[in-house]
C-alpha positions in Angstrom: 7.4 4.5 1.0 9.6 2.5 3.2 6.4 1.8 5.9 4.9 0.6 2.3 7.5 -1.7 1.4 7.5 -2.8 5.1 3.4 -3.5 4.9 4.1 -5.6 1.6 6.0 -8.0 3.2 2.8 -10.2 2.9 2.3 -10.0 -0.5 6.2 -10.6 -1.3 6.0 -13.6 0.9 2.6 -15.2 -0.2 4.1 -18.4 -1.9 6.3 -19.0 1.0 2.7 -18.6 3.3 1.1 -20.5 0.8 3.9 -23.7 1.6 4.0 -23.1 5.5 0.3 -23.3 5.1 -0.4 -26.2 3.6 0.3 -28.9 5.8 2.5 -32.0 4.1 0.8 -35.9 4.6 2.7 -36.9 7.8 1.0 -33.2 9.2 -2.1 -33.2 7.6 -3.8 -34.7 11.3 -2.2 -31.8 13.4 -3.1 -29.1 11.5 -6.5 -27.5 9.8 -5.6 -26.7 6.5 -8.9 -25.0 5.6 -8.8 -22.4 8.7 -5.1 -21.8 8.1 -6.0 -20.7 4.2 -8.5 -18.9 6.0 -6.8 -16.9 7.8 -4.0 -16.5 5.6 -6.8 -14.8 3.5 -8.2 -12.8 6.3 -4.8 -11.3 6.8 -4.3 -10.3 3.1 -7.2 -8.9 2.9 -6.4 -6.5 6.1 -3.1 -5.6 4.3 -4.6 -4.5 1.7 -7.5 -2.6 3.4 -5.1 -1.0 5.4 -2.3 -0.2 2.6 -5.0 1.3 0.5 -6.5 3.3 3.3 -3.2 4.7 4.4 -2.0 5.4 0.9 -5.9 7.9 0.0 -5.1 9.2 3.3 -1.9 10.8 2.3 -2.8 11.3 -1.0 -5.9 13.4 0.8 -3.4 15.0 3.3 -0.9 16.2 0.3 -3.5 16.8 -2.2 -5.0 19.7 0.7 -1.2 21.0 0.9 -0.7 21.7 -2.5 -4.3 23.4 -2.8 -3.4 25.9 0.1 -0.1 26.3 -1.4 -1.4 26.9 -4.8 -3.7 30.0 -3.3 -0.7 31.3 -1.3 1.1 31.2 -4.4 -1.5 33.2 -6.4 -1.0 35.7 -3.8 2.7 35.9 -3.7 3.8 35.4 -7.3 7.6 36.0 -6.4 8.0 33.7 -3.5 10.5 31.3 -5.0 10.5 29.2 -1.7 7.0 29.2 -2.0 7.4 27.9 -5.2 10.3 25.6 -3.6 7.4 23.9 -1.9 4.7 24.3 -4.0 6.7 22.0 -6.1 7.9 19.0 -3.9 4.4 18.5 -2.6 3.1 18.5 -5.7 6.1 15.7 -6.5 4.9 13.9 -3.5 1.3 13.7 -4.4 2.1 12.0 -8.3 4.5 9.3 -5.9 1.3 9.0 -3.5 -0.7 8.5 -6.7 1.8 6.1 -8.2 1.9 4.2 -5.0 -2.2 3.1 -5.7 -1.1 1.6 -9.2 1.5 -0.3 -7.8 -1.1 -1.2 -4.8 -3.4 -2.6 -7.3 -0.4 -4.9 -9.5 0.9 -6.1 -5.8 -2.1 -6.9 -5.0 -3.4 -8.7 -8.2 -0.3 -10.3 -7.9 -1.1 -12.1 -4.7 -4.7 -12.8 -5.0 -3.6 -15.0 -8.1 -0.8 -17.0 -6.5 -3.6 -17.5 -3.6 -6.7 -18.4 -6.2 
């Protein structure tokens, strides 16, 4: 969650990009507005890619965990640490999950300010 909140920066900083970006009349000569929107854009749209592809990845790697613990548990009904784990992991995988809704409003969210 915290590398998350780290790869949002971004998104929480878009209208601040937005003003750097756009260059004010005694810079409009000196700068290219259009390929700095550009790749402002191009850079969103890697954070994005990336935070979505990291976020299935775990979801993936957690979502296996709890299936192997699940079997083990069906083995060993009276393993309370088992259990233990069985448990968190599961806990882990609904955050993961929440993590894509909030991945979707964030970036909604930006694509607006930017459009």
């Amino acid at each position: 969650q915290e590398l998350l909140r780290v790869m949002r920066t971004i998104d929480d900083r878009i209208v601040h990009e937005l003003n750097t970006t756009i260059p004010t009349a005694s810079f409009v000569g000196k700068v290219d507005p259009g390929q700095t929107c550009k790749e402002l854009y191009e850079s969103l749209m890697d954070a994005h890619t990336n935070r979505e592809r990291i976020i299935k990845n775990c979801i993936s790697q957690t979502s296996a965990v709890v299936k192997t613990l699940k079997e083990e548990r069906e083995k060993a009904h009276e393993d309370a640490a088992l259990l233990k784990q069985l448990r968190k992991e599961q806990t882990k995988l609904k955050l993961m999950q929440s993590e894509l809704n909030v991945e979707e409003v964030v970036n909604d969210r930006s694509w607006k300010v930017l459009s």
